[in-house]
N, C-alpha and C positions, 0 to 999 in steps of 0.2 A: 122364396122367402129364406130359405136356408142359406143361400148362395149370398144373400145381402146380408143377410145375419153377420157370417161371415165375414164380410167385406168391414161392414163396422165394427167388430172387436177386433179384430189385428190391429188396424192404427192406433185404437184406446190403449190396446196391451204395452204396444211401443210406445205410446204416451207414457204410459203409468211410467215404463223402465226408464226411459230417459230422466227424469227427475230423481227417480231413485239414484243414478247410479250419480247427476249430479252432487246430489244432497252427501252422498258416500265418498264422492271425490274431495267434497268443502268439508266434510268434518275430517279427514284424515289431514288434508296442508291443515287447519284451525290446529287439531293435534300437537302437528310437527311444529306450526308456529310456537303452540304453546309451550310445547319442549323445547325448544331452542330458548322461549324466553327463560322460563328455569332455570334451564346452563347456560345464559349468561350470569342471568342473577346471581348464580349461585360461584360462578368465577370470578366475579364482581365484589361477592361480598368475601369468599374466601382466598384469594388472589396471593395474601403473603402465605399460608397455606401450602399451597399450590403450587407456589414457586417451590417453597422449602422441599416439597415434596419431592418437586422433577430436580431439583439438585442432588439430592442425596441420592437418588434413584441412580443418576447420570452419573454418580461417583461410584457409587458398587458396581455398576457394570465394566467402568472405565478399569477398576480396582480388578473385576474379574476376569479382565481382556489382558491387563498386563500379566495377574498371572498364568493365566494362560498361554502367552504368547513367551514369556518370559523365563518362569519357575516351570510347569508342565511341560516344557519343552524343551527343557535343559540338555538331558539328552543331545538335543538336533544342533545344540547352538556350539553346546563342546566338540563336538565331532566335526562341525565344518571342516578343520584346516587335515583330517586325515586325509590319509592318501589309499586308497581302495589297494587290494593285492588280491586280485582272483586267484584263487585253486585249484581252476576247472581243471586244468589240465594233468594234476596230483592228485584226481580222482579215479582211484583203483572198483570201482562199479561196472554191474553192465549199461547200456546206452540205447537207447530205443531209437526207433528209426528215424523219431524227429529231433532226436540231438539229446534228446532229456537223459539223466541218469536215473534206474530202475534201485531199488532198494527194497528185498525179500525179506525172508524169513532167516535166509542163510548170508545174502551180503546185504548184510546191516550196519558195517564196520566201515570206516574213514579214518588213516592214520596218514599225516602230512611230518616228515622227517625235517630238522634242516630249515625251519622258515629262520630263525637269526635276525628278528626284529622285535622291538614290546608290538607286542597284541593287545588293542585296546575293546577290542570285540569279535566276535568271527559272528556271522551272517550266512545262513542254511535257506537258503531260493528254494521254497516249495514250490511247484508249478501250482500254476490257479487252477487249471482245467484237470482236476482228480477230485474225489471225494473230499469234503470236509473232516476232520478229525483232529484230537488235540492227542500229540505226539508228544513221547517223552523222550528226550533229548538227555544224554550223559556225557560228559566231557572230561577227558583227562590230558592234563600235561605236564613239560618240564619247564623249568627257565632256571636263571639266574643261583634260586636258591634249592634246587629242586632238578636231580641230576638225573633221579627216575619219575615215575609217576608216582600219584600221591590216592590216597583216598581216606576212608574213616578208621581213625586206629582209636584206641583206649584214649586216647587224648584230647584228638585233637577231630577234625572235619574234612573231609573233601570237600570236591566241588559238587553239590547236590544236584539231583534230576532236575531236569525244568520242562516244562512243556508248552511247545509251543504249537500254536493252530494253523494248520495248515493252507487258511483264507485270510489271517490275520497276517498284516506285514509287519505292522510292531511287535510283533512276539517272536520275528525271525531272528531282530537283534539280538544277541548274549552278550550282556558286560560282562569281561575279563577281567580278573585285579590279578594278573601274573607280576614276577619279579625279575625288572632286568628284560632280555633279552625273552624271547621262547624259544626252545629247541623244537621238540617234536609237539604234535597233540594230537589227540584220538577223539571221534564223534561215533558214539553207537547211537543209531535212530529206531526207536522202535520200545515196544514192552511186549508181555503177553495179553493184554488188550488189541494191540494196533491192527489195522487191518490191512493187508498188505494186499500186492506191492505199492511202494508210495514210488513218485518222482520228482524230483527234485533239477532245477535248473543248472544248478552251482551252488559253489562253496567260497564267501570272500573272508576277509580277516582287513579290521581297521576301515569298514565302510560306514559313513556318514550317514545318521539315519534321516529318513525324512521328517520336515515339518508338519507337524497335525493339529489341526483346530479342533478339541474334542468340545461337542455343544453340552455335551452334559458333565465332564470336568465344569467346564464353565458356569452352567445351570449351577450346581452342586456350589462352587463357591461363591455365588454371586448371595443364596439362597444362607450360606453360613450368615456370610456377611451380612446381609439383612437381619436375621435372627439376630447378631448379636448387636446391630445398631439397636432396632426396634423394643427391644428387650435391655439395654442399659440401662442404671440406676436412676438418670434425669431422664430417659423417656416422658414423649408426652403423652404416650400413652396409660401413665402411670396416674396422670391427670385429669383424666375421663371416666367417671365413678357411671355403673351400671345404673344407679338406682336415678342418678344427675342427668344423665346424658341418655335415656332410652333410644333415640334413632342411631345414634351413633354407633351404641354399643352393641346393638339388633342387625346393623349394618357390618360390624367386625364379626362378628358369629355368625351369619351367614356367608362371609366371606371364606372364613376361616374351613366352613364345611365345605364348604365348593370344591376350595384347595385340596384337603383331603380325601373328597370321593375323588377326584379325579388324581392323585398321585394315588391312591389304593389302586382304582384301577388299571394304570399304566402299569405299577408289579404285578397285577395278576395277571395281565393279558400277557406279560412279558414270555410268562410258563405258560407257553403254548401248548407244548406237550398235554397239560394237564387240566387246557378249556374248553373241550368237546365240541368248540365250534368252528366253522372253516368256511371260509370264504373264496374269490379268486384271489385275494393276495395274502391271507392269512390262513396257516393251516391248509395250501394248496395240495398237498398231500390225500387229502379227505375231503377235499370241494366233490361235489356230484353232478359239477359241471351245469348243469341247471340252473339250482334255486339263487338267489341272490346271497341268501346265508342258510346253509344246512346244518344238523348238529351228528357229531357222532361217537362214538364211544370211548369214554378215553379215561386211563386210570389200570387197562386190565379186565379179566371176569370178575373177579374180588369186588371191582368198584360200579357193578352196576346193582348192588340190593336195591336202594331203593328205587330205580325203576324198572326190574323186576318184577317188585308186590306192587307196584301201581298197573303192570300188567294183569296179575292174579287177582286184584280187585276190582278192575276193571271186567274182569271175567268171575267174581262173584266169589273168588277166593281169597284168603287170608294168611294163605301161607304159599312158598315159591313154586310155579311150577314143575322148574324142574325136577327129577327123579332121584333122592338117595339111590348110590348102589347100593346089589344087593350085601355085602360085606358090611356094609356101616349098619343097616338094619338088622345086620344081625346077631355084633359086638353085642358082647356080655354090658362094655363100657365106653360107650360111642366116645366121650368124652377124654379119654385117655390118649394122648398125642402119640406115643410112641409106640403103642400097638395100633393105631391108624397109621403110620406113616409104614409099617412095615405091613401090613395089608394093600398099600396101595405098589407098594413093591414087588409084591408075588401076584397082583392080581392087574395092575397094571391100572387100574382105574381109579380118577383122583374123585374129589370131593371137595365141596364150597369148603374157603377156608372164610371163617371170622363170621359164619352164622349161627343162628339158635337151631339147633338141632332136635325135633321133636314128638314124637310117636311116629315116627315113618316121615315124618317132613323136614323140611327145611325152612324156617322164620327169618323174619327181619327182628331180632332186638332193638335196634336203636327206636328212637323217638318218631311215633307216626306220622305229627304233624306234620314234615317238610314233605311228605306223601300227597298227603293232603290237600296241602296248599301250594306245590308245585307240581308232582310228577303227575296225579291223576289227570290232574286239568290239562296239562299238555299233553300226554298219550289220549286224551278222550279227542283233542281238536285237532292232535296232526297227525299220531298214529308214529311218534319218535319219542324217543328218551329226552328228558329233558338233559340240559347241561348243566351238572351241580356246579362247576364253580360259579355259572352265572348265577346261583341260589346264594352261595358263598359269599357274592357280592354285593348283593341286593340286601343280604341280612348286614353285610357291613355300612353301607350306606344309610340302612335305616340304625344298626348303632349308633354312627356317626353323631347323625342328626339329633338322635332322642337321647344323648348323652350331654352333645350343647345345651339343647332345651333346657335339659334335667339341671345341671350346671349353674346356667342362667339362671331358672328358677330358683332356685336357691339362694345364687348372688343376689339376685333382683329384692325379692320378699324378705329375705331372711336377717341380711348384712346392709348395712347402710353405708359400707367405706371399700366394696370389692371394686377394683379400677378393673377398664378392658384389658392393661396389659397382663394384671394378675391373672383376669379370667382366662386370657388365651394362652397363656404360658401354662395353667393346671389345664385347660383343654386338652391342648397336646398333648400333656405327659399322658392324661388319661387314655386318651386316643390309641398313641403311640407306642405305648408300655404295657396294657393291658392284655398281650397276648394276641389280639388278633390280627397282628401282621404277620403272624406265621401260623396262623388259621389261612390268609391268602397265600402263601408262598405254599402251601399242600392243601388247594382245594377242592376237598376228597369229600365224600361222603360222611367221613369221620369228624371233618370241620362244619360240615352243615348244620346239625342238629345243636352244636357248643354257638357257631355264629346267632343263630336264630334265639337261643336261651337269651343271649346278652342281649339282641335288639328288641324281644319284648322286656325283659325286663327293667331295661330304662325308661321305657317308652310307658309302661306300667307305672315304675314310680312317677313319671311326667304327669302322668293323667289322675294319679293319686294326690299329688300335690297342688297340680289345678284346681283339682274338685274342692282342696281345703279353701281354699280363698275363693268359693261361689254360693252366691246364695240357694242353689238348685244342682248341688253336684251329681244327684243319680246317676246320668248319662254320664258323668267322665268318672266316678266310681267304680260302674257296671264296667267301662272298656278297659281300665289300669285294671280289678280284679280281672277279666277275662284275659291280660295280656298276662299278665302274670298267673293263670290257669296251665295257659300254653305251655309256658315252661314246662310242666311236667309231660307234655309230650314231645318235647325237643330234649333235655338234659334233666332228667327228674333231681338231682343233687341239688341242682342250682334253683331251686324252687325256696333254701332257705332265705333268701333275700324275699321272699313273701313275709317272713318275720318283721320285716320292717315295719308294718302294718300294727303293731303293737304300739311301738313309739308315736307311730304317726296317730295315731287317731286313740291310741288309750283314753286322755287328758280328755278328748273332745264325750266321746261316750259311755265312758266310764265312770272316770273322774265326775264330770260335770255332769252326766247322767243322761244326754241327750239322745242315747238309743230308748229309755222308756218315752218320750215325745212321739206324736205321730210321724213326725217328717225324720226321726231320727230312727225310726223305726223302717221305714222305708228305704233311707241311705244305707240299714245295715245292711240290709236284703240285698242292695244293689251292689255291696260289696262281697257279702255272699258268695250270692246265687250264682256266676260267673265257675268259682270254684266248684260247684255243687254238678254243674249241668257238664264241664268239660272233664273232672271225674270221672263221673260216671260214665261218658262214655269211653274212656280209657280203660276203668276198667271193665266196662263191659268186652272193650274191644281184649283188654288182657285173658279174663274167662273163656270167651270165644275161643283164643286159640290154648291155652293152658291149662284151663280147669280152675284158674284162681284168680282172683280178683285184683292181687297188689304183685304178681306176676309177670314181671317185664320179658322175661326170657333170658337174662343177663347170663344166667347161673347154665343154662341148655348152649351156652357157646363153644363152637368148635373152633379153638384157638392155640396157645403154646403151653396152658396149663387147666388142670380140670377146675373150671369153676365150680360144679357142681361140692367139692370137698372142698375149696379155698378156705373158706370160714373164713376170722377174726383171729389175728396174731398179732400181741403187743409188740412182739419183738421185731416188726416190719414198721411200726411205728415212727421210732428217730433216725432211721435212715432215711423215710419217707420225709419226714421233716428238714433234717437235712440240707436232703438235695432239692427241695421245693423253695426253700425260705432262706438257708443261710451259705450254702456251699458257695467257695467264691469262683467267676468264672476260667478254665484253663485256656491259657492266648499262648500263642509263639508270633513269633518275628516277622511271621510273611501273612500278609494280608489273605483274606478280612478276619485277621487275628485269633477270632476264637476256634477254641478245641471242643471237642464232647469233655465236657467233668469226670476226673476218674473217680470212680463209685467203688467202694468198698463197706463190709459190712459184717459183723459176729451174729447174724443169724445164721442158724444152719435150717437153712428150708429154704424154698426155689420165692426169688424176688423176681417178677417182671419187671425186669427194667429199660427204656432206650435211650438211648443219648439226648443230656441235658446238656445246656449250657450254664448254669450258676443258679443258685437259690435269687428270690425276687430281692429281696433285703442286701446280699451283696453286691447285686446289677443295679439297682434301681436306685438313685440317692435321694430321689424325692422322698418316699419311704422311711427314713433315716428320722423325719417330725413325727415319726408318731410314737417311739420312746416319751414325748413332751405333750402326747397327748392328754394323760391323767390332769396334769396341772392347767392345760387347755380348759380342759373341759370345767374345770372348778372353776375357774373363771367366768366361762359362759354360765353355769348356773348360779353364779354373784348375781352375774346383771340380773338374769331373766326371770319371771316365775315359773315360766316351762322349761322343761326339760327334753325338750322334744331331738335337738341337734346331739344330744348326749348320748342319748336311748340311740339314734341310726348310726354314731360311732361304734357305739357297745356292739352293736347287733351283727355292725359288717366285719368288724375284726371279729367277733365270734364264729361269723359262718365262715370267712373266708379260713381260720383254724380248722373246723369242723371238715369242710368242703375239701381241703388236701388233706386229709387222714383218711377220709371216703373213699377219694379216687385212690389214694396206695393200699387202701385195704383189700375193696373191691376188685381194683382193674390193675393197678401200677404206678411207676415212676416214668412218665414219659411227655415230653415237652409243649406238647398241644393242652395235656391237660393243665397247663396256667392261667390258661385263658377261664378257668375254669373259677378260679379262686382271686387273682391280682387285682379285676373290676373291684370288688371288695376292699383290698388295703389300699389300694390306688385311691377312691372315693373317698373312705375315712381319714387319709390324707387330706386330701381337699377342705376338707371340712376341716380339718387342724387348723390348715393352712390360714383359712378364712377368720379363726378364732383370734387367730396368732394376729394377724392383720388388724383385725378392729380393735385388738387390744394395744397396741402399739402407736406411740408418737407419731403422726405424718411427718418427715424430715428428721425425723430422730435419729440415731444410733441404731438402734436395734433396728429400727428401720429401713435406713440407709442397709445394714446389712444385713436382711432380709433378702432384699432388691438385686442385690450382687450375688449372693448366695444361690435363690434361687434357679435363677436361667443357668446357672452353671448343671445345677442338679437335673432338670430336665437335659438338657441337652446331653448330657453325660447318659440318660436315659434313652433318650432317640436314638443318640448313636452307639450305644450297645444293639438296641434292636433293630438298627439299620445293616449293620456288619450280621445279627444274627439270620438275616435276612439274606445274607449274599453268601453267608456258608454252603460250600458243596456238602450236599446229603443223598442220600439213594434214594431213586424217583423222583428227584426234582428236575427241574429244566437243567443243572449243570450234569446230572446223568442224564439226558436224554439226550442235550445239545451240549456237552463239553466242552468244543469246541467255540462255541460260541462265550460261556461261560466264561472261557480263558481268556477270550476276545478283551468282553466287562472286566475282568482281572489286570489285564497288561495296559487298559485304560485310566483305570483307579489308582493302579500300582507302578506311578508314572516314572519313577525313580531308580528301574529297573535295567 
């Protein structure tokens, strides 16, 4: 029986699958059909469209290929008709056995007598087969007007350092501008960085450099050009109202994100050094040869706290494993840097810099939450540190997103006349300008907790503002309060954009009185209680290790000044201002132009300061509306009986004031903390903006220049923060990979 049994389900079984997998074949081609019918229809009905589209497409590229080929390549096309003159042989070097010339510490030196020709460039053959590194190159000579050697006097300039990458062949070229003829010229190779010996092939003078197709030259201008078609004053984008056109404009803001996370994360991954993760072809260095992708430590000892105390919590602790020396335990005043640093000189043994230091232990001050929500969970499933920048990136991804939202919402509900192209031109700027593009360019530990503050708290207002327009908000109450909870375990400062919360909902349950109603009684609770419960256990978690409740550890850090005594000094005030809001930024002449801000100041007491680049108000022109805000906003409360858009102006320029006085009081002047405050002006712009729009003629004057006006101000904004992004600074990928760095520099800097 069993054996027939048997016999009759197998073929039923295969019955049943055969029709299944039919029925799974016919709905997938029905599918396909259907979609195909779609894009026809949909090419059918928007065909002029469509065309207009692939033309103008087909002209920026074509636009971007000529200069490319044309303008970027100038260089190759002037030098054609030189005539090369090698030097090999007026190389006073030693010579390796395979012909190369050696270059020490001692002959470093190249000096050619007697060449009696213009020099339109000389050309330094690094051999490819040596180390990478980015060499500095000095150059002196005679010609025409100029009977000895020259260099910098009270006057006037030599010829400056240059350096060039020893894998990069466009960086070999040096344009010359001598006078006349040249006599002699001299090459020293090398600095007190270089690492020696280097080799080199040869030495020409007047070689023709080669042609090069750079794809991202290219990308870079095609991407201008778009910008500034798509963004012109008769744009038709300017014709497609959010509130008119819902798919459309659902369909541009989701685009628009796309774009974004994925240019965010091409820069981060770019600073490899700094992403803790490694594969076979990325970060080969730290591959484990096994796993398909492994993660591993990167940043230094300094940059692994938080996952650290995800180990000590893991293990039932709260504070760092490892062991204070005995020395630190037993300062009068752990706290004071310069009798720590001279204890670690006589005793030889260092100590965590940049922790909370604490009855015998060592804390993590910053904000618990990215613990929480990333490091525990991956040390508890893989038994590895997690990788903050991929945390870094995940929280800008979700900025991204819940800032479009947040945006749209707004436009959508609030304005009747916001078009897509307005809305994507203030996306950007918001995006772009807000500081967290150089949250990714140093994705440290440092930047995790400020990235995560921003991505809930838009995400927060998102869901605050939902809830206003539902007849059952609790649920999206409950989650905008608990996003914006969080914040005070990521960035407790930036908690003041919970004030916003007044404006939003005064009018609803104050005014109108609908928290005494049952159901309004329930919605307050549910914006509450979120506060109440992740409080609490903040601060329980503060007590736990401190003894006090509102207790971060900020003040127990061992860093370059004793926070414990900092206190509150006015007179750190308007420098702090200053350099946050109006300093304007310092450039010179060689790309990517900007300098660190020279900082100055009539307090006499210690300022923590590190290198900025320019107050937000002198970088940023969008910024520049909201002088116009007061009369804005009188405007808006003509029309309306609420006051609602008024109150969340008032409230973000007040914190974002509040919020950089905080960070110069508490901590300092230093360039990540932007990110900290600019969401702020940045949005209360917006909102100007928007004011400004609905109050103005469509096709008007002021309108018309508005339209013109703006794209210039964003873009004038991007590319500030684009350049501030390619600055060489210490611990980024142009100190780790230099070489490479100079690469992207002799790429951008095409004209050289």
């Amino acid at each position: 029986m069993s054996d027939g049994s048997a016999a009759v389900r197998v073929p039923a079984r295969r019955a049943w699958r055969r029709p299944l997998r039919e029925r799974s074949l016919s709905a997938i081609i029905a599918s396909m059909r259907a979609f195909m019918t779609l894009l026809r229809d949909f090419v059918a009905t928007h065909h002029p469209q469509i065309r207009h589209v692939f033309k103008v497409a087909s002209a920026i590229v074509l636009c971007a290929v000529i200069l490319e080929v044309a303008v970027f390549n100038f260089n190759h096309w002037r030098s054609l008709s030189w005539e090369t003159v090698t030097l090999d042989s007026r190389i006073d070097l030693p010579q390796a056995a395979d012909g190369r010339f050696r270059v020490s510490t001692v002959d470093n030196d190249i000096e050619f007598d007697h060449l009696g020709v213009p020099v339109h460039n000389v050309r330094i053959d690094f051999s490819w087969n040596q180390g990478a590194q980015s060499v500095p190159v000095k150059l002196w000579f005679t010609d025409d007007a100029h009977s000895t050697y020259f260099d910098d006097t009270e006057y006037t300039t030599g010829v400056p350092i240059v350096h060039v990458a020893t894998n990069c062949d466009e960086s070999e070229y040096l344009n010359l501008n001598s006078s006349g003829d040249m006599g002699k010229m001299r090459i020293a190779i090398g600095g007190e960085d270089t690492v020696y010996p280097l080799y080199i092939d040869g030495v020409s003078i007047n070689a023709p450099e080669p042609f090069s197709f750079s794809t991202l030259r290219f990308g870079i201008a095609a991407a201008i050009m778009a910008f500034a078609y798509a963004f012109r004053p008769r744009s038709g984008l300017y014709r497609i109202f959010i509130k008119e056109h819902p798919h459309r404009s659902k369909c541009a803001a989701i685009g628009i994100v796309v774009v974004e996370i994925w240019l965010c994360s091409s820069f981060l991954f770019m600073g490899s050094n700094l992403v803790g993760v490694a594969t076979s072809s990325y970060n080969a260095g730290s591959w484990n040869g096994v796993s398909l992708v492994n993660t591993f430590e990167a940043g230094g000892d300094n940059a692994q706290q938080y996952a650290e105390l995800a180990k000590s919590m893991a293990h039932g602790k709260l504070y760092l494993e490892e062991e204070p020396p005995n020395w630190l335990q037993n300062m009068e005043d752990p706290y004071d840097r310069g009798a720590r640093d001279q204890l670690v000189k006589e005793t030889g043994e260092n100590y965590l810099w940049d922790v909370a230091y604490y009855d015998g232990h060592y804390y993590v001050y910053f904000g618990v939450v990215p613990v929480v929500l990333f490091y525990l969970p991956f040390y508890l499933a893989t038994g590895a540190n997690f990788p903050t920048a991929v945390g870094v990136l995940i929280g800008m991804a979700a900025f991204i997103a819940g800032v479009s939202a947040l945006l749209d919402r707004f436009a959508r509900y609030h304005f009747k006349r916001v078009s897509v192209g307005l809305y994507l031109l203030l996306q950007m700027a918001v995006v772009g300008c807000c500081g967290t593009m150089y949250l990714l360019k140093f994705p440290t530990f440092y930047s995790l907790p400020i990235m995560l503050a921003l991505a809930f708290s838009v995400w927060g207002l998102y869901f605050w503002m939902l809830g206003r327009g539902k007849r059952r908000p609790e649920v999206l109450y409950f989650a905008g309060s608990l996003c914006m909870a969080l914040v005070v375990g990521c960035r407790p400062q930036m908690v003041m954009l919970s004030f916003l919360a007044f404006p939003l909902f005064w009018r609803m349950f104050i005014t109108e009185g609908h928290i005494r109603t049952g159901a309004g009684a329930r919605q307050f609770v549910c914006l509450i209680a979120p506060y109440v419960l992740v409080c609490a256990a903040i601060m329980g978690y503060n007590y736990a290790r401190f003894g006090s409740l509102l207790d971060f550890g900020a003040n127990y850090n061992l860093t370059v000044n004793d926070m414990t005594k900092r206190g509150m000094a006015a007179g750190r005030i308007a420098p702090a201002l200053f350099a946050y809001f109006f300093q304007p930024p310092a450039a010179s002449g060689v790309f990517p132009y900007l300098q660190p801000a020279p900082f100055d100041t009539t307090y006499l007491g210690q300022t923590v300061k590190e290198p900025t680049f320019g107050g937000i108000f002198a970088c940023l022109p969008l910024l520049w509306v909201l002088p116009f805000a007061v009369s804005a906003l009188k405007m808006r409360i003509a029309q309306r009986k609420t006051r609602t858009i008024a109150g969340v102006v008032i409230v973000l320029v007040a914190s974002g004031v509040i919020i950089g006085i905080a960070d110069a009081e508490v901590a300092g002047i230093l360039q990540r903390y932007f990110a900290d405050f600019s969401i702020m002006f940045l949005m209360a712009a917006v909102l100007v903006v928007f004011i400004l729009n609905e109050n103005m003629t469509p096709g008007g004057s002021m309108h018309a220049l508005m339209l013109r006006v703006l794209p210039v101000a964003v873009f004038a904004g991007l590319a500030y923060t684009a350049l501030l992004c390619l600055v060489a600074e210490s611990g980024w990928w142009s100190d780790a990979y230099p070489w490479a760095h100079q690469a992207l520099l002799e790429t951008l800097q095409f004209w050289t």
